[in-house]
C-alpha positions in Angstrom: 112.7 108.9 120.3 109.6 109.8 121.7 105.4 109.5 120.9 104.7 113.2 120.3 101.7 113.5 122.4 103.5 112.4 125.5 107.0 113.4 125.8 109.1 112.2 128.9 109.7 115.1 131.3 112.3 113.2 133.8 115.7 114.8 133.5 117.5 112.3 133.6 115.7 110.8 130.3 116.1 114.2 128.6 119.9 114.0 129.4 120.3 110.8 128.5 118.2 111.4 125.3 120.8 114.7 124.5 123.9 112.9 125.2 122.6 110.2 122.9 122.0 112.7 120.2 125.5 114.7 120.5 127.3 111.3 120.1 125.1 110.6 117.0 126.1 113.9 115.6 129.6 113.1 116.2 129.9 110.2 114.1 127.6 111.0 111.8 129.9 114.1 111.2 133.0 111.6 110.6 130.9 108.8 108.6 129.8 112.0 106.4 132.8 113.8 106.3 135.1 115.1 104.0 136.6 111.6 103.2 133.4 109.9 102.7 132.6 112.3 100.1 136.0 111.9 98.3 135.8 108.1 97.9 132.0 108.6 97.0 133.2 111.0 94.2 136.7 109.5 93.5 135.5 106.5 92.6 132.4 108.0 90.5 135.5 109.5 88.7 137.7 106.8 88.3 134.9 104.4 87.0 134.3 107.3 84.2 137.6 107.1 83.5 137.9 103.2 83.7 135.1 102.3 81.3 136.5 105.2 78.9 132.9 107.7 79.3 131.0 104.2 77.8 127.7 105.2 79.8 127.8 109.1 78.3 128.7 107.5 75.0 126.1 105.2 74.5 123.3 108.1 77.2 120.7 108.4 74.3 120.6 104.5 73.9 119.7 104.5 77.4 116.2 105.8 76.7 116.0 103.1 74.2 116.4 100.4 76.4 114.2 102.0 78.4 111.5 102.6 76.0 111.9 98.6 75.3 112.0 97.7 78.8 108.5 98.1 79.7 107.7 94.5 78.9 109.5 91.4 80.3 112.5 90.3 77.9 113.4 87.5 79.4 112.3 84.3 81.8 115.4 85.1 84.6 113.5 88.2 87.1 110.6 89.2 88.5 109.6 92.7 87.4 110.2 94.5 84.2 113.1 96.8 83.3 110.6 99.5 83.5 109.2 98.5 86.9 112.8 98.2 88.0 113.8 101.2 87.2 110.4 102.5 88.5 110.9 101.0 91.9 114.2 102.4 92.7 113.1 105.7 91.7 110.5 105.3 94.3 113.1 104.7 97.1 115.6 107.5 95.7 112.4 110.3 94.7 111.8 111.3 98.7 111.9 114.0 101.6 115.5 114.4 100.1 114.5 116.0 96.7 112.0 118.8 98.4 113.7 118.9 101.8 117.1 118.1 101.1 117.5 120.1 98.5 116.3 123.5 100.7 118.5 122.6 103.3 121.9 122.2 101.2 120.6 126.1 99.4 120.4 127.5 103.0 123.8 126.5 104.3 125.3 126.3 101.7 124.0 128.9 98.9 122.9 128.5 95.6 126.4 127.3 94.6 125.5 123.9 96.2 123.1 123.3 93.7 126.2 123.5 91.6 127.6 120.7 93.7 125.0 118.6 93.1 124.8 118.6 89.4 128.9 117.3 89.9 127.8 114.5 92.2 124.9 113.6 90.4 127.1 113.2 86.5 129.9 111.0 88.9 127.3 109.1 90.5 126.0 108.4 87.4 128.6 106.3 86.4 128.6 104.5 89.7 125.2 103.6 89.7 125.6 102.3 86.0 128.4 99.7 87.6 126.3 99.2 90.6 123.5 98.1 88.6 125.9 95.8 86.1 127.6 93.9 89.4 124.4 93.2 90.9 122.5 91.8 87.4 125.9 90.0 86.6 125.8 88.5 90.4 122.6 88.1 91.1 120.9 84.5 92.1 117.7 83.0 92.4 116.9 81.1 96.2 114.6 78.5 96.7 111.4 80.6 96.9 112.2 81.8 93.4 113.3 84.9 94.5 116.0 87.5 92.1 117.9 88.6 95.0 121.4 90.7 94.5 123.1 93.7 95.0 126.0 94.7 96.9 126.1 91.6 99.5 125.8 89.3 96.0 128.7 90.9 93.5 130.9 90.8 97.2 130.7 87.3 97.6 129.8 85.9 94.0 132.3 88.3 92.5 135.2 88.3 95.4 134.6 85.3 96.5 133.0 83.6 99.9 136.1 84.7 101.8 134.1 88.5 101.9 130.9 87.5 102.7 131.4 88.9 105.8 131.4 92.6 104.4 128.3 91.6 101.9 126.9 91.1 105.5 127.9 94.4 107.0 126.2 95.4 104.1 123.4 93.8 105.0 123.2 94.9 108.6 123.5 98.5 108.1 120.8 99.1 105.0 118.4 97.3 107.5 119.4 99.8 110.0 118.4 102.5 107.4 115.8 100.7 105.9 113.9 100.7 109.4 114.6 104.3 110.0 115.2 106.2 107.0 112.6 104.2 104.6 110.3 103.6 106.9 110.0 105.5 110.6 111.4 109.2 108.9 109.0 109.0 105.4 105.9 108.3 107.5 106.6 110.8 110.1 106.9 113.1 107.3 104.0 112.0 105.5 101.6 113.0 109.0 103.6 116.1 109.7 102.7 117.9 106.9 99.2 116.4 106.4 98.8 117.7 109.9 99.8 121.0 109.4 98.4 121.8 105.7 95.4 119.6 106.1 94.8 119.4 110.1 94.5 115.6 109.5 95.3 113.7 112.6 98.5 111.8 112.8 96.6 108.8 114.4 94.0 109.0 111.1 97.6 109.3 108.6 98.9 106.4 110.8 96.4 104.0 110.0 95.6 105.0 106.5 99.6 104.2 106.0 99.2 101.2 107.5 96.3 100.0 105.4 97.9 101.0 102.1 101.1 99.7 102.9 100.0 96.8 103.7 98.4 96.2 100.8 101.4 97.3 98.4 104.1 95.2 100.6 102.6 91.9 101.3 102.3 91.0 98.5 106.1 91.0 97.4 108.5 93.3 95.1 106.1 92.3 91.8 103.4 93.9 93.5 105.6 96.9 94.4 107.3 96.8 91.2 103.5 97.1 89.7 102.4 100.5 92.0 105.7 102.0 91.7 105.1 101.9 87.6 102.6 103.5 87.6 102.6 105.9 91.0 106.0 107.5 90.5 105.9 108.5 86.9 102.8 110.7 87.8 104.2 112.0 91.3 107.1 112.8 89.3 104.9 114.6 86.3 102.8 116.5 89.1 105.8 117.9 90.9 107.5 119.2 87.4 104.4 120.9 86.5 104.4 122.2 89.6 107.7 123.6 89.7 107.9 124.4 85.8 104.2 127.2 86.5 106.7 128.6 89.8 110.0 128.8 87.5 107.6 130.2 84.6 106.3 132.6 86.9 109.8 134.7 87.2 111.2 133.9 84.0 113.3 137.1 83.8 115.2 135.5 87.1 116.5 132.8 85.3 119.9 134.2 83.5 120.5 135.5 87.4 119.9 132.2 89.3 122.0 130.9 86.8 124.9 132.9 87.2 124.4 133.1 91.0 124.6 128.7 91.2 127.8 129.2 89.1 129.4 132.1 91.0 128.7 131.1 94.0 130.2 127.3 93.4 133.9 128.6 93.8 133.4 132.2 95.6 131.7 132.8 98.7 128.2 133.4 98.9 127.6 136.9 100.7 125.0 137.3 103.4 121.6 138.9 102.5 118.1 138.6 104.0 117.8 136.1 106.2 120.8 134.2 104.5 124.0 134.2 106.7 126.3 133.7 103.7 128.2 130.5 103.1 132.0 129.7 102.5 133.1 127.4 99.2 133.7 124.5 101.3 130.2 124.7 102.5 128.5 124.8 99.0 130.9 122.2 98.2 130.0 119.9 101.7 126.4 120.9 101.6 125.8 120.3 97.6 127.9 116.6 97.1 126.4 115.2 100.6 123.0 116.7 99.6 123.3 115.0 95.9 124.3 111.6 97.5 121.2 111.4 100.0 118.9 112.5 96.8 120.3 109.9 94.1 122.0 106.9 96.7 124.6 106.9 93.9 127.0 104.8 95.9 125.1 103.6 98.9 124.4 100.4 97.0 120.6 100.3 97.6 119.1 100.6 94.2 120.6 97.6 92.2 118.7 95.6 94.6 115.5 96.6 92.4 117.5 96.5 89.4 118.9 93.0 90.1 115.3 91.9 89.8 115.0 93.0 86.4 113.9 91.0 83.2 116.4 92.8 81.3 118.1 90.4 78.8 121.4 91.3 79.9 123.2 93.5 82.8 124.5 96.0 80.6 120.7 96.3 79.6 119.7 97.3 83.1 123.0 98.8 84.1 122.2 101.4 81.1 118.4 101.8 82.5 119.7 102.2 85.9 121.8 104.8 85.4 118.8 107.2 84.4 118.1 106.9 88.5 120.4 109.8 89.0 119.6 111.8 86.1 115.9 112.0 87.0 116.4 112.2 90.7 118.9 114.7 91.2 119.3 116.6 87.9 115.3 116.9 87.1 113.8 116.7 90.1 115.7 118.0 92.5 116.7 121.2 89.9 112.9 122.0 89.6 113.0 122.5 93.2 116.6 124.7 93.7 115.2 126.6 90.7 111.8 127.7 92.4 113.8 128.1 95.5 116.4 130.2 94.2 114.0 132.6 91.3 111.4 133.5 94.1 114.2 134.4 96.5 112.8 132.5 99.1 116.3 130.7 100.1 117.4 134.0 101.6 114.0 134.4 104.3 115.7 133.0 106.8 113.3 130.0 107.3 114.5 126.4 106.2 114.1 122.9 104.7 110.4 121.9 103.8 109.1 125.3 105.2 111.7 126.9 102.8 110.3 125.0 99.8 106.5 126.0 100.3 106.8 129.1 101.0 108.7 129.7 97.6 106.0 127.7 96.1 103.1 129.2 98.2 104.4 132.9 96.9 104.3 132.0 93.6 101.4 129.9 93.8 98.8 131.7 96.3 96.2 129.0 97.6 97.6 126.3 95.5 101.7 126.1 96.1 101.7 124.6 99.7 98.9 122.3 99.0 101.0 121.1 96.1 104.1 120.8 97.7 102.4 118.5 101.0 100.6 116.4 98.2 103.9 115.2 96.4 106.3 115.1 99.7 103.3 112.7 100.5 103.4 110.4 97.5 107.5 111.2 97.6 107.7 109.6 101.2 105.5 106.9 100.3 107.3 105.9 97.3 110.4 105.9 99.1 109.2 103.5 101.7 107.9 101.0 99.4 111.0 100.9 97.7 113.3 100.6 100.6 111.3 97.5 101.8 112.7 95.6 98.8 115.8 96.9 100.0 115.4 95.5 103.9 113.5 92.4 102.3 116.6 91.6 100.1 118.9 92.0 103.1 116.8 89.9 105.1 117.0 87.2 102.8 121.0 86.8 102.4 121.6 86.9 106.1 118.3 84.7 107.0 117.5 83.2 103.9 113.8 82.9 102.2 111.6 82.3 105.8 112.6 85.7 106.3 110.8 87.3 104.1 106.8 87.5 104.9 107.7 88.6 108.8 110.5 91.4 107.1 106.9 92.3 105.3 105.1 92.9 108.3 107.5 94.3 110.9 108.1 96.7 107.9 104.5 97.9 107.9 103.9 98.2 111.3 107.2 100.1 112.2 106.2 102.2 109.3 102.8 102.9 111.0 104.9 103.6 114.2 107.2 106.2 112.5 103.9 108.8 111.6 103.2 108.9 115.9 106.6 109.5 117.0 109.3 112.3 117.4 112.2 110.3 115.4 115.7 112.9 115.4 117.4 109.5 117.0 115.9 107.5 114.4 117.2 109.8 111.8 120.8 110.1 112.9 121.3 106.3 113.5 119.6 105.4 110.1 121.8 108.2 108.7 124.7 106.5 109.8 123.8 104.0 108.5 123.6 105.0 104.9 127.0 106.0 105.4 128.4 103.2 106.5 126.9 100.3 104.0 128.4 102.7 101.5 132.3 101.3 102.2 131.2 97.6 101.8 129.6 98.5 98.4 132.5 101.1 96.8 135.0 98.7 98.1 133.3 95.9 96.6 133.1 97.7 92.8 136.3 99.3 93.1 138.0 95.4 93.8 135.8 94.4 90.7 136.6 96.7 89.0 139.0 94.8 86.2 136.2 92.6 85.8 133.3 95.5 85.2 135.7 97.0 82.4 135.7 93.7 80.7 132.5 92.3 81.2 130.5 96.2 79.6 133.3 95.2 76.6 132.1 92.2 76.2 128.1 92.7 76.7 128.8 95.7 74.1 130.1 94.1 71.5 127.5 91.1 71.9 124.7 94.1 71.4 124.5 95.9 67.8 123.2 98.8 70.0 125.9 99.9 71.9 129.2 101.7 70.7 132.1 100.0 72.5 
């Protein structure tokens, strides 16, 4: 890590600083590997299974519930099921669905996409019991605070004895929280203002500050409130966007189609400045890809959900699940789509530079601008909402004094992440998410007899939900 204006020239820092960086690569290839993937998907599959395809039964009265949610239902909460919902699409809706989506297309081919729709119908499912453990589980401190999530359902649903994993929990989503929510959004955020706009990072670094200041002191409610109304236009700009560059090469549609299917189980062949991709690597590229866009098993999102007003946890387990739909199977299609129709995946040139140019060429004068406006408001978003997730953290492993300095040291290391140079940050909040993922599945996968019970139950106590 280091401020971009004044690297370090001493050797012995730079090979300190690449030796540092190789052994983050190393286990951030094991953390990320094969087997992570399998559990993350396994037990997507086996929940489907367990709960007999309840949440795809009852997907349309999702929407309902959703529709109903946008006013408090109940005195237990803080936010409404709308701002819930709202605020955990602001921490999933980031870098990963313009970004991360480009990257999986070039190493993998448009098979990945493929992939990711897979991931993202699995994780589904896991998000829907994420959400119902951490409602279910969920307590209120002192302060008056909702608090739960992963950390919560492990010890209120296991019992005390596994606090110890809720805390590992704990510790490693702040290690993300600081890097990936905060440090990597707002570096992203002045990169591309920089480079579309020419706007100094110092000038992006204190206009963050400012604004998320404002947003984050004053609590989840507050961030609940923004994100209600922020995301569901960010996320209405960037379809427009995306639907005028798919509408642009209509004819290519039946193609791309058939070329994300194809490609899923044969090779992609090389062509342009593509290098061709095995199976395994649409497969790799398109699941791990899918996980970082929708956090379907990293157990971050139910922290917002747990929050909720929502009258029950099947209410908000039902609203919760829509997280992944949206994320990965909207937003982050609109963006493979444009990538793949204006055959800019096969230039050569990758990630976020992929992305604009396929929008910029379809687009002239307007695309780039477009694309740097809603990574902007994406990263944003995303940093709010992973500040309720630090915040809740905080609190189960210090309690409520925590939570006002979490608040600030979250602001200012946000400010910090748009002036620095942040590849270590990245791979040590990236393991990170990895590893507060085996606390969490672990956790719902032990519960397990209970969930199955308990969305019984809650179904048969509410006329609308088939059981």
């Amino acid at each position: 890590m280091q401020l971009v204006c004044g690297a370090r020239d001493a050797p012995l820092w730079g090979d300190t600083v690449e030796v540092v960086i190789s052994a983050l690569k190393a286990i951030s290839d094991v953390v990320w590997g094969p087997i992570m993937l399998v559990l993350l998907v396994g037990t997507g599959l086996y929940l489907t299974i367990g709960l007999r395809f309840f949440p795809f039964r009852n997907w349309m009265r999702s929407y309902s519930c959703l529709w109903q949610g946008r006013s408090h239902q109940s005195a237990d909460g803080e936010i409404s099921p709308w701002n819930a919902l709202m605020t955990a699409l602001a921490g999933t809706i980031g870098t990963g669905s313009i970004v991360g989506v480009a990257t999986a297309i070039s190493v993998g081919g448009p098979g990945a996409l493929f992939w990711m729709w897979v991931t993202a119908v699995v994780g589904m499912v896991t998000k829907f019991a994420e959400v119902m453990l951490s409602v279910q589980f969920r307590e209120k401190t002192p302060a008056g605070n909702w608090v739960g999530g992963a950390m919560y359902f492990i010890k209120n649903g296991l019992g005390r004895r596994w606090a110890w994993m809720g805390a590992l929990f704990c510790i490693f989503c702040m290690i993300a929280c600081m890097g990936t929510g905060a440090m990597v959004q707002a570096n992203a955020i002045s990169a591309n203002l920089a480079e579309t706009f020419n706007i100094p990072v110092w000038v992006t670094a204190l206009a963050l500050l400012l604004l998320a200041g404002i947003v984050i002191i004053g609590g989840v409610s507050r961030v609940g409130a923004v994100a209600g109304r922020l995301v569901p236009f960010m996320a209405c700009l960037y379809c427009v966007l995306s639907l005028l560059v798919i509408g642009s090469h209509i004819s290519e549609i039946p193609n791309v189609i058939w070329m994300i299917i194809s490609d899923a189980f044969t090779p992609a062949a090389a062509g342009g400045g593509f290098a061709g991709a095995t199976v395994m690597m649409a497969i790799r590229q398109g699941m791990a890809r899918g996980v970082f866009s929708n956090e379907a098993g990293l157990g971050t999102a139910p922290m917002a959900h747990a929050a909720s007003t929502a009258h029950s946890p099947l209410t908000q387990a039902s609203i919760g699940m829509l997280d992944v739909f949206i994320t990965t199977l909207v937003i982050c299609s609109m963006t493979g789509f444009a990538i793949l129709v204006t055959g800019a995946w096969s230039s050569g040139v990758e990630g976020g530079i992929m992305t604009a140019a396929a929008y910029e060429k379809a687009l002239p004068g307007i695309g780039k601008i477009g694309v740097t406006v809603c990574l902007a408001l994406f990263a944003f978003t995303t940093a709010l909402g992973w500040c309720v997730y630090g915040e809740r953290c905080a609190i189960y492993l210090f309690g409520d004094r925590a939570q006002l300095p979490f608040r600030i040291i979250y602001v200012l290391v946000f400010c910090l992440g748009a002036l620095l140079s942040l590849e270590i940050v990245w791979l040590a909040s990236d393991i990170g998410n990895a590893l507060m993922a085996f606390p969490n599945l672990v956790g719902i996968l032990l519960l397990s007899p209970f969930l199955f019970r308990l969305v019984r139950e809650e179904a048969q106590k509410d006329p609308r939900f088939t059981v």
